[in-house]
C-alpha positions as CSV (number, residue, x, y, z in Angstrom):
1,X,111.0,102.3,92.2
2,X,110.4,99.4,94.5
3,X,109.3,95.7,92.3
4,X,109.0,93.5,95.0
5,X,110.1,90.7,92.0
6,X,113.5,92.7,91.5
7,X,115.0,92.9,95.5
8,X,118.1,91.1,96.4
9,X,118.9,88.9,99.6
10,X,122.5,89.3,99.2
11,X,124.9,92.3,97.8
12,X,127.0,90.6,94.2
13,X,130.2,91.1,93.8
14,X,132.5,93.6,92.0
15,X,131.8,94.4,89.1
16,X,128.5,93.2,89.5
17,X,125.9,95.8,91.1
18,X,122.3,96.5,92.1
19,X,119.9,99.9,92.8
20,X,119.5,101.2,96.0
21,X,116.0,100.2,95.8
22,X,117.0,96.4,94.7
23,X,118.9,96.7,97.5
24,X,116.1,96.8,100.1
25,X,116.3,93.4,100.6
26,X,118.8,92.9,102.1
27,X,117.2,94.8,105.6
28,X,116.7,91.4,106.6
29,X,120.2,91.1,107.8
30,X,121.3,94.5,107.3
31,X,124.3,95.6,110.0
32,X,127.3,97.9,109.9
33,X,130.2,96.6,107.9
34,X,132.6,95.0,110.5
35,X,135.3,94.5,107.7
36,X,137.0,95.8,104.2
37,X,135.0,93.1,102.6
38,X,131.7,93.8,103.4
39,X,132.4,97.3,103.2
40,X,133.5,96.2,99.3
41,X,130.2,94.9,99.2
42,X,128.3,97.8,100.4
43,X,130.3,99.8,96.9
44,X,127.8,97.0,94.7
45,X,124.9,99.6,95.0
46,X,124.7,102.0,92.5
47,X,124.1,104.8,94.7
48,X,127.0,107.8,94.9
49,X,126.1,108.5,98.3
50,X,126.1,104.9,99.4
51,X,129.5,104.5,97.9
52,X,131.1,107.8,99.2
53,X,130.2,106.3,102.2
54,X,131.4,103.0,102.2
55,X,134.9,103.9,100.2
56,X,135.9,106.6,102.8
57,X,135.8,104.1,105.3
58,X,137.7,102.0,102.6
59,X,140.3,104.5,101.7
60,X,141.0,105.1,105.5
61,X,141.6,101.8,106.6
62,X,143.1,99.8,103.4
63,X,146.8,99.4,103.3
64,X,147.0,99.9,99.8
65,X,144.7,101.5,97.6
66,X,144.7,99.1,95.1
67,X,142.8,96.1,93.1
68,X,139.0,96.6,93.0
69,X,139.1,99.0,95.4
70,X,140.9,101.2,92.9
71,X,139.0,100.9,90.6
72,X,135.2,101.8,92.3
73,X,137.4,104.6,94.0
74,X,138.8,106.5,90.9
75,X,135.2,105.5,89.4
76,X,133.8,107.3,92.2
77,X,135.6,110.1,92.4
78,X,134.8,111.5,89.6
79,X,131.8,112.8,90.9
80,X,133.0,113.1,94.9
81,X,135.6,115.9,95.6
82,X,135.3,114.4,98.9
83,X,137.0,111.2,97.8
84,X,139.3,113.1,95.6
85,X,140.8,114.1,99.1
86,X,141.1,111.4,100.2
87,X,142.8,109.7,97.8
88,X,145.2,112.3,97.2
89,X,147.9,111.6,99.8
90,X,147.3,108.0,99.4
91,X,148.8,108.1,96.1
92,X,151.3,110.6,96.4
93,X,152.3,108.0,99.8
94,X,153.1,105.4,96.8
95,X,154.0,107.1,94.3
96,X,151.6,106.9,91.6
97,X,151.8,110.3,90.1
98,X,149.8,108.7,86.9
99,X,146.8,108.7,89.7
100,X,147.9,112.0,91.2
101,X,147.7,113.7,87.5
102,X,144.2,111.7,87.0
103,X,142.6,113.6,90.0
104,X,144.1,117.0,89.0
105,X,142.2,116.4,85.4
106,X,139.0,115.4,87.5
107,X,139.5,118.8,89.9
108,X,139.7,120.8,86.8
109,X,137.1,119.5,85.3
110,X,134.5,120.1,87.9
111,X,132.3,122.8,87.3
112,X,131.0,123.6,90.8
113,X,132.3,124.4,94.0
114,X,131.6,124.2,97.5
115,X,131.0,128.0,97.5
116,X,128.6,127.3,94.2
117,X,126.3,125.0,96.3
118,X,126.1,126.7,99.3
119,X,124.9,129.6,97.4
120,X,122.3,127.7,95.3
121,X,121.2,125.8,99.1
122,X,120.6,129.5,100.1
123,X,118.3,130.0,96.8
124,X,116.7,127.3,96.9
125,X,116.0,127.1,101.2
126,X,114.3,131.0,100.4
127,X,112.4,129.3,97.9
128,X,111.5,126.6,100.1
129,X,112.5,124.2,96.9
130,X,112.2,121.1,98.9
131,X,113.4,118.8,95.9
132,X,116.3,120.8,95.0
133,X,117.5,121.3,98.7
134,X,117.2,117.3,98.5
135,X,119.6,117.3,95.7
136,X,121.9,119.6,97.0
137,X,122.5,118.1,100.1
138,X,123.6,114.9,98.1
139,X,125.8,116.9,96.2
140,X,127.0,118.7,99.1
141,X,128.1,115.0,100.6
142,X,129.8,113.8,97.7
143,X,131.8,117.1,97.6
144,X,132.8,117.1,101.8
145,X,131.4,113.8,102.8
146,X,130.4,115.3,105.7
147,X,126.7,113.2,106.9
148,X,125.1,115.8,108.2
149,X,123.7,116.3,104.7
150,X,122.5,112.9,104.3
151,X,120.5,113.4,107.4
152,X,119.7,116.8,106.7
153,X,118.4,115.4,103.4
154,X,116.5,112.9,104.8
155,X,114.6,114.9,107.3
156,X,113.7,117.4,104.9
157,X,112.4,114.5,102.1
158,X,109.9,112.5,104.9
159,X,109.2,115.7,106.3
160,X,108.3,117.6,103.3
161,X,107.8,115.6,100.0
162,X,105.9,112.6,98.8
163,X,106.5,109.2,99.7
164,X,108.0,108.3,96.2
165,X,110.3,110.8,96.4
166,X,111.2,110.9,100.1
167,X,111.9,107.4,100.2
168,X,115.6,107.4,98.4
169,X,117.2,110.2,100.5
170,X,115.3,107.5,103.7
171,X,117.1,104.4,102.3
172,X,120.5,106.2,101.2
173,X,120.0,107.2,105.7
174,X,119.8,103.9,106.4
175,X,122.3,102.4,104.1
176,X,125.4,104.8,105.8
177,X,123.8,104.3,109.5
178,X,123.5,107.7,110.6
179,X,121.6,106.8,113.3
180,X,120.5,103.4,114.7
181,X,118.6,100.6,112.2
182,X,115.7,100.3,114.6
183,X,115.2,104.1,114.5
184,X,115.6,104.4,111.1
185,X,113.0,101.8,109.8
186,X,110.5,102.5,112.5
187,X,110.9,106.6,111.0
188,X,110.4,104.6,107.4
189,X,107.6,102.5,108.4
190,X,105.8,105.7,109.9
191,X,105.9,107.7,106.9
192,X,104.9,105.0,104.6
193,X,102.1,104.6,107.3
194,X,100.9,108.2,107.3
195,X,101.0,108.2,103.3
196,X,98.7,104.6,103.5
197,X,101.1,103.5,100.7
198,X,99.8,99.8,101.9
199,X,101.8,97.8,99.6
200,X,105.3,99.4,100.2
201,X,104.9,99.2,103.8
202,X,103.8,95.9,103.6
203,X,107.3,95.0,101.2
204,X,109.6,96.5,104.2
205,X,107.6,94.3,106.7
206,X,108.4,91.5,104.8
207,X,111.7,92.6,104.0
208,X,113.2,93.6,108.0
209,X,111.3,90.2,109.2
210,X,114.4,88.1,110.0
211,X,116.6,91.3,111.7
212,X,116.9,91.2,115.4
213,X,118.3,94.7,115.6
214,X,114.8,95.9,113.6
215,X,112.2,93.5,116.0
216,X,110.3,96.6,117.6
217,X,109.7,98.1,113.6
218,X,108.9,94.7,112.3
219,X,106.5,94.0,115.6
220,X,105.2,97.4,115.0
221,X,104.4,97.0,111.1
222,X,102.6,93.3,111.4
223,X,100.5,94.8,113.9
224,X,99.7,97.9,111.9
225,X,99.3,95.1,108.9
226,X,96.3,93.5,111.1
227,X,95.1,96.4,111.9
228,X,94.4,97.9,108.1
229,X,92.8,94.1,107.9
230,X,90.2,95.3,110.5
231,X,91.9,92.5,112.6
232,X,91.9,94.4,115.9
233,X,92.4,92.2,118.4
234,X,95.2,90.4,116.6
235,X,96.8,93.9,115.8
236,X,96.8,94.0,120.2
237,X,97.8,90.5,121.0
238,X,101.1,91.2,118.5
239,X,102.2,94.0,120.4
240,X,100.9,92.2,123.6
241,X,102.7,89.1,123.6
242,X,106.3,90.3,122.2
243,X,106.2,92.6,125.4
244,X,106.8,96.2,123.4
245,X,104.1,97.7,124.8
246,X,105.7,97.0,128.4
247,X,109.0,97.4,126.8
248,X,108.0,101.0,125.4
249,X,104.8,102.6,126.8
250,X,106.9,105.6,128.5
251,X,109.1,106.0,125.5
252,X,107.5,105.3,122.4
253,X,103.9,106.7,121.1
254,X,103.5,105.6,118.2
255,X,102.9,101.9,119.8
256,X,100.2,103.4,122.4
257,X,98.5,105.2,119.6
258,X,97.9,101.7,117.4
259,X,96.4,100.3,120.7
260,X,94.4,102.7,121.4
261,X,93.1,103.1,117.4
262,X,92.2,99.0,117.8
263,X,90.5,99.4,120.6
264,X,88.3,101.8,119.4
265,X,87.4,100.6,115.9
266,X,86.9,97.4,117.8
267,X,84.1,99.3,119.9
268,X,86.1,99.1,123.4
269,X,85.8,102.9,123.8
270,X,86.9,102.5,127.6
271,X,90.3,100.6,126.7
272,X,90.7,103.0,123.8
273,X,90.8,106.4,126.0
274,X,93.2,104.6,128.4
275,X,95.9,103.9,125.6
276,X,95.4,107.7,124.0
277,X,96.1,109.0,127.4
278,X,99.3,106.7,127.4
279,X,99.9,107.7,124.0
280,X,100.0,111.3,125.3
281,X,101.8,110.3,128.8
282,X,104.1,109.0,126.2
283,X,104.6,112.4,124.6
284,X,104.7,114.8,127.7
285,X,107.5,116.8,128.1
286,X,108.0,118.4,131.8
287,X,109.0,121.7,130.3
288,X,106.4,122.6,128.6
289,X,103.0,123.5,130.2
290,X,100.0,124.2,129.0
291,X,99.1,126.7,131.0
292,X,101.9,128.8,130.0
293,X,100.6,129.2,126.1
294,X,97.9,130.6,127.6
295,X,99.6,133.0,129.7
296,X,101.4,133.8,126.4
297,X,98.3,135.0,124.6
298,X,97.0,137.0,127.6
299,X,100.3,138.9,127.6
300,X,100.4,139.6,123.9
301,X,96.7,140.6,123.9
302,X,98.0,143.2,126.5
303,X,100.9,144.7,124.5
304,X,100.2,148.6,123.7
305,X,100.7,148.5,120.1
306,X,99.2,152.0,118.8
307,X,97.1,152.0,115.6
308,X,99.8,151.1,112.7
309,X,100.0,152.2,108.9
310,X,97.1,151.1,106.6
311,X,97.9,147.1,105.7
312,X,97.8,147.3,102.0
313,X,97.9,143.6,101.6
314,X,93.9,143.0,101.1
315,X,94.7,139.8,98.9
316,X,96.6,137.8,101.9
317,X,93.9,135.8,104.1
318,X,94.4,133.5,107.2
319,X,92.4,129.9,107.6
320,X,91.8,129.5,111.1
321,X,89.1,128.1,113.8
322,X,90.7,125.4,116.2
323,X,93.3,122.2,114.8
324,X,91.3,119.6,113.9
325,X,88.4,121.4,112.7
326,X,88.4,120.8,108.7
327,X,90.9,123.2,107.5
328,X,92.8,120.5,105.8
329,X,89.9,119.8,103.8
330,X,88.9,123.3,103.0
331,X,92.7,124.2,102.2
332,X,93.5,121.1,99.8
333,X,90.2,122.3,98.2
334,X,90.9,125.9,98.0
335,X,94.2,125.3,96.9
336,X,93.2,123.2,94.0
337,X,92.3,126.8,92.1
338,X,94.8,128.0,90.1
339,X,94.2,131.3,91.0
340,X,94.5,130.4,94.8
341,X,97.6,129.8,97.3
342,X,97.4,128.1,100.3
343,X,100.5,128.6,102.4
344,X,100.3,125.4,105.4
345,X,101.2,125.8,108.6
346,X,104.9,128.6,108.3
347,X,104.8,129.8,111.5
348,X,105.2,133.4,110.0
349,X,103.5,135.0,112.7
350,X,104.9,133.6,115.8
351,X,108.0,132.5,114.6
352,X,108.8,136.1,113.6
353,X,107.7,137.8,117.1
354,X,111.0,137.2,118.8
355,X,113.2,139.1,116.2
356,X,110.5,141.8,115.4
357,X,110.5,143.0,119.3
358,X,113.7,142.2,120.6
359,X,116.7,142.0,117.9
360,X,118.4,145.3,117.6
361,X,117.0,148.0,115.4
362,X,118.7,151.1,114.6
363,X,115.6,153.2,114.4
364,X,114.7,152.0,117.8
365,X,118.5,151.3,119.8
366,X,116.6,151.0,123.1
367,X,113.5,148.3,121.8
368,X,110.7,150.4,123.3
369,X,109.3,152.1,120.5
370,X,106.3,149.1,120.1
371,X,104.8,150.8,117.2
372,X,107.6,150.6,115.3
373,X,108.0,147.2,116.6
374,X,104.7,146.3,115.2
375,X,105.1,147.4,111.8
376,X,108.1,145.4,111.7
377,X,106.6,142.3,113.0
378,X,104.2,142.7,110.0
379,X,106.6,142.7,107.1
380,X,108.4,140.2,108.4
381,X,105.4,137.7,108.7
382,X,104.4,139.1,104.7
383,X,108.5,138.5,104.1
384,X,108.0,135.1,105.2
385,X,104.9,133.8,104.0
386,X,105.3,135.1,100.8
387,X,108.5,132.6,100.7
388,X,106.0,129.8,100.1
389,X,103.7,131.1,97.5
390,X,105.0,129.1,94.4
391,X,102.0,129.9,91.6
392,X,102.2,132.4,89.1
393,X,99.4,134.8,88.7
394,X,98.3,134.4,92.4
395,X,95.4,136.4,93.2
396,X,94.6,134.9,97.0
397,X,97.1,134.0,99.0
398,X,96.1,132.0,102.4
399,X,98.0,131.7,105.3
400,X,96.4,128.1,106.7
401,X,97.3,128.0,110.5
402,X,94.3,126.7,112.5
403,X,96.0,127.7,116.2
404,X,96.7,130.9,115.2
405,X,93.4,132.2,115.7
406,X,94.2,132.1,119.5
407,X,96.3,135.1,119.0
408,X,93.4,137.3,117.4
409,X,93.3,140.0,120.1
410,X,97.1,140.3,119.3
411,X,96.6,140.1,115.5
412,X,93.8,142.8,115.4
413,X,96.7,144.7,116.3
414,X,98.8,144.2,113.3
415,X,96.3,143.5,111.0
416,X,93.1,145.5,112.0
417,X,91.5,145.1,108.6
418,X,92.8,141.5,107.9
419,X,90.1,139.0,106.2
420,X,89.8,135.1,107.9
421,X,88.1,132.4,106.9
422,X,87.0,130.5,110.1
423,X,86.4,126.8,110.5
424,X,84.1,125.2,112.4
425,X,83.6,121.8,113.8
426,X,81.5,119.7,116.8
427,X,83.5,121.4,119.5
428,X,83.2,118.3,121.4
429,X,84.7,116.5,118.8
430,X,87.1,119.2,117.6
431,X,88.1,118.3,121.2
432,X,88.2,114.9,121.5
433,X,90.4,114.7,117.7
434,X,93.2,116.7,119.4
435,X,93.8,114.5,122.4
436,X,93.7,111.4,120.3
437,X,96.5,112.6,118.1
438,X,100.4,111.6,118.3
439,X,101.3,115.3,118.1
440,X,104.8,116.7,118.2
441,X,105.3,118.4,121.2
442,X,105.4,122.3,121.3
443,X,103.7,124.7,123.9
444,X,100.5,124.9,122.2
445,X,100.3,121.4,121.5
446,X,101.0,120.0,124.8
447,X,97.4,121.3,126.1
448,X,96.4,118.2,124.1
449,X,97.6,115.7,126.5
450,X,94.6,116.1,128.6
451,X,91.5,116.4,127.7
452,X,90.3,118.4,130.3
453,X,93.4,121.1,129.6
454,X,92.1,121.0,125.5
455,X,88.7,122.0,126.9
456,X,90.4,124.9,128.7
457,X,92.2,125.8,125.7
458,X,89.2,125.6,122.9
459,X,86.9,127.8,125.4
460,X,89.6,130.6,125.7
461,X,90.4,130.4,121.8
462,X,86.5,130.6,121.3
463,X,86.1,133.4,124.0
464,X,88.8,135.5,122.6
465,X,87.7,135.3,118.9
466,X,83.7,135.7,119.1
467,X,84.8,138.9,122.0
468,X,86.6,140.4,119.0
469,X,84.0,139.2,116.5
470,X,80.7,138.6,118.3
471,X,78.7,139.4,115.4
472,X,78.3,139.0,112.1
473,X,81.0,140.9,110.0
474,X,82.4,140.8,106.7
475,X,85.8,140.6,107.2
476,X,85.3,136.7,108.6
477,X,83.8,133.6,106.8
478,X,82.6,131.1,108.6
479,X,82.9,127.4,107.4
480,X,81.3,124.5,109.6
481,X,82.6,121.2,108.5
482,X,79.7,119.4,108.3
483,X,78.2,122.0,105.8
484,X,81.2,121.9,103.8
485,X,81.2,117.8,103.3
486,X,77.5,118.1,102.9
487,X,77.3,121.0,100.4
488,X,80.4,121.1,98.7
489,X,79.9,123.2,95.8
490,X,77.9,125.7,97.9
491,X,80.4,126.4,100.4
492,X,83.1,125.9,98.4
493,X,81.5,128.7,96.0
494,X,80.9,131.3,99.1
495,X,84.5,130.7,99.8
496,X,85.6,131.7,96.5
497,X,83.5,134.6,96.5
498,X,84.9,136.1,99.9
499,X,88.8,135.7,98.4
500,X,87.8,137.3,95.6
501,X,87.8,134.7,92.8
502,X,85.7,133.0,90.2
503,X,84.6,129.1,90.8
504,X,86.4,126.6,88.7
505,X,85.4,122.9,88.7
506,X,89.2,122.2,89.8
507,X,88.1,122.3,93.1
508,X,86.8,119.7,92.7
509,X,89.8,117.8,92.1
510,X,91.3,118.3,96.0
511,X,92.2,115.0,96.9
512,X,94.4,113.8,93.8
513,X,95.9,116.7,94.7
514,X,96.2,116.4,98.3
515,X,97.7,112.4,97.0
516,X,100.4,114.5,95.7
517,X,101.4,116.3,98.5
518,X,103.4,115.5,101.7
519,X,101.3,114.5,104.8
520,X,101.8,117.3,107.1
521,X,98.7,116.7,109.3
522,X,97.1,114.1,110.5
523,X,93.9,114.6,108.5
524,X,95.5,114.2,105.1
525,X,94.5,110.5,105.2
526,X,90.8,111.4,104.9
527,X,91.1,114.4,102.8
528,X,92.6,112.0,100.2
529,X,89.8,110.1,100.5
530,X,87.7,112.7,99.0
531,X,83.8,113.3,100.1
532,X,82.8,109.8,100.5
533,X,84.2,109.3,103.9
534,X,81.4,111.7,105.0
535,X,81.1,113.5,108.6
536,X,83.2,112.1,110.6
537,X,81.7,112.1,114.6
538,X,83.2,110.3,117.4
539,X,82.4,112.3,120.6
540,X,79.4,110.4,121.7
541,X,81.5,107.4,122.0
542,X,83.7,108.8,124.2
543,X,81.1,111.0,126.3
544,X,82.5,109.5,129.4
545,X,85.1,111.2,128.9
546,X,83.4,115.0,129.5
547,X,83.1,115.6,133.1
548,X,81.3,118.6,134.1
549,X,83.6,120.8,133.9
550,X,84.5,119.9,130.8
551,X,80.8,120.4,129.8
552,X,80.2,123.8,131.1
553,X,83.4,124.7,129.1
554,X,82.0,122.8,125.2
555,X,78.1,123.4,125.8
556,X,78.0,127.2,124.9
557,X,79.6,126.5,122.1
558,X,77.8,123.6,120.9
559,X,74.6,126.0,121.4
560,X,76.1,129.1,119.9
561,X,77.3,127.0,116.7
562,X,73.7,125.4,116.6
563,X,75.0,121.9,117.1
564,X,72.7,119.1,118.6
565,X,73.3,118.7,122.3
């Protein structure tokens, strides 16, 4: 891995050679070849993908295959039927059949084919193997040299798997340039920020200092740097006086959010709300309104399904309440039992609506039969989810989507005996969370970009789920957050029970294993951080914020949930 005492300033020459992680340092002055030679030099990392990439270019444009180039090519191809290709009517163009015979031993010698990966990509994608998807991609470059695959590989490793093992598919990205440096490094520096591996981020600072075409990542990672010193106003005055905030406040969040995150540990709550709602200007998209997701819900909660078929599948539960609400907490713990599965965030039931009511069924040519379109919608979100359960001897499995409780007049639909476990948090700070986060845009999340929109939104999911539950029932346990962080083992213990499952101290254990584990929410930070973080309550600093409206939307459900007010 990365040993700040091992990076290079400048690529050696053939033969010599260096790891792609040696070869960080040369970000500093990292550009796209402009010549043979310093393509020749890219070949001096020991990295196949790096080298497919730089020796195609190589092979293309050399008059002669010939020399060193040669020999890192034949070297190469051993592994890369890509280059193989290429290479072929090169030599045949010269006339060294000795070469042509060498590849036709290599060919022969391979034991896969294109065919072979694609069908173990398919296995492992249903499987939702992250790693091995990881590999393949690679595997699948070397073999077509086609970059989609180093992207693809990329995007799946940052999105999906630890730091440590997302950053070589990152750094084999930035190495080939399949997509601007700046772009690249700031997508680096982000995920190294979300993962708080401090010192690694703090080496790529270092590192991309001196490049131009990388000034907006390096501006952005000294003033993150001063910020994790509790340096505040020098984490502003960076991004002030090199003009990015000016240069980048309609464009680029991420910049906004840091602000606004200074500001407030700083105590300048007033600045701080004007750079979240920049953040979120930042993040708007005109297509997608708020309003709409509402409308969605309404409609669905009006679809005539009939009563459906018993749901035999007791042992599947769903986490909900409201996004920001402790469900990362509760699921990291949960998930630490062996005999517990926590599927996060798979969009089995909405993303499996479309096909279950409108792709073409032969039992129902004409799409109007909805009970049989409701059935179907069921085992495909059971098909789906079940994707992601990776434990042997599961006896809970939990589908951990905090949003989709605002479909629950829908959902007692298709599941009209399901079980949910229900989290629940300030609602005024439940609130307030959500509009401070750099979300990804979607049409649920956009209703975050106001905060008088999110109150709209949390007193409609709130309304809709206590209508359908406003009693005490056993098919719902209810979790507040504050209880949970203040009475672990007793919480913990009742959430066991209700899934059906005996207490094991590993629960105890949930943030080393959250540590292992991509960041997929925001909150994973804290949840790493185990208990000692205690409750975490902003709202009062931000109060100004509430109008009245916004009050006479949160205060019922401060007093229903017994909160102070």
């Amino acid at each position: 891995m990365l040993d700040e005492r091992r990076i290079v300033t400048e690529l050696p020459s053939f033969p010599d050679e260096v790891t792609l992680f040696q070869a960080v340092g040369i970000l500093g002055t990292l550009d796209r070849p402009k010549n043979q030679s310093q393509l020749m030099e890219r070949t001096s990392i020991h990295d196949p993908v790096v080298r497919v990439w730089a020796l195609s270019s190589l092979i293309a444009k050399a008059a002669r295959v010939d020399g060193n180039l040669l020999v890192m090519a034949m070297h190469v191809a051993r592994r890369s039927a890509h280059l193989r290709q290429l290479l072929l009517p090169r030599f045949l163009s010269t006339f060294r059949f000795d070469l042509v015979n060498k590849l036709q031993e290599l060919e022969e010698a391979s034991l896969e084919s294109e065919k072979d990966l694609h069908l173990k990509m398919m296995e492992a994608t249903l499987q939702n193997d992250y790693e091995a998807q990881v590999l393949l991609h690679e595997r699948l470059y070397l073999m077509t040299g086609n970059p989609k695959h180093v992207t693809d590989a990329r995007d799946i490793a940052r999105s999906r798997l630890n730091w440590s093992k997302a950053l070589k598919p990152m750094l084999r990205a930035i190495f080939t340039h399949t997509e601007p440096l700046q772009a690249s490094l700031i997508g680096l520096l982000r995920m190294l920020e979300r993962e708080d591996a401090r010192d690694q981020f703090k080496l790529f600072a270092q590192v991309i200092r001196p490049n131009e075409e990388a000034r907006l990542a390096s501006i952005y990672a000294f003033a993150q740097m001063h910020y994790w010193d509790k340096q505040y106003q020098k984490c502003i005055q960076v991004l002030e006086k090199s003009n990015a905030l000016k240069l980048t406040k309609d464009k680029l969040s991420i910049l906004n959010a840091l602000v606004a995150n200074a500001y407030e540990k700083d105590g300048d709550y007033e600045n701080a709300a004007k750079w979240y709602q920049l953040q979120n200007e930042a993040l708007k998209q005109k297509n997608l309104k708020p309003e709409r997701y509402i409308a969605d819900l309404e409609n669905r909660a009006g679809w005539p399904v009939p009563k459906l078929p018993e749901d035999k599948n007791d042992n599947y539960f769903i986490m909900t309440g409201f996004p920001r609400s402790g469900t990362t907490l509760l699921e990291n713990a949960l998930s630490s039992h062996p005999k517990v599965m926590a599927c996060e965030e798979t969009s089995s039931l909405i993303g499996s609506i479309f096909t279950a009511y409108k792709s073409p069924m032969s039992a129902d040519p004409d799409g109007k039969n909805i009970g049989l379109r409701g059935v179907a919608h069921r085992q495909l979100y059971y098909q789906n989810l079940t994707r992601y359960v990776n434990k042997p001897d599961v006896q809970a499995i939990i589908d951990k989507t905090p949003i989709i409780g605002s479909n629950i007049k829908y959902m007692e639909k298709i599941f009209p005996s399901k079980k949910y476990i229900f989290s629940i948090r300030h609602p005024y700070d439940v609130v307030l969370s959500n509009w401070k986060q750099d979300y990804a845009q979607n049409i649920a999340m956009t209703a975050f970009n106001d905060i008088h929109t999110s109150c709209v939104l949390y007193n409609h999911v709130m309304s809709d789920w206590f209508e359908v539950f406003p009693g005490k029932t056993d098919r719902v346990y209810y979790i507040k957050y504050d209880e949970l962080v203040n009475d672990f083992d007793a919480v913990i213990g009742g959430a066991l029970d209700f899934l059906g499952v005996e207490w094991t101290d590993e629960v105890r254990n949930f943030a080393e294993n959250a540590s292992k584990r991509a960041v997929r929410t925001p909150s994973y930070a804290n949840v790493r951080k185990g208990l000692s973080l205690g409750v975490q309550s902003s709202w009062q600093n931000f109060e100004f914020l509430f109008d009245e409206e916004c009050r006479k939307l949160l205060d019922p459900w401060v007093e229903r949930f017994e909160y102070a007010a």
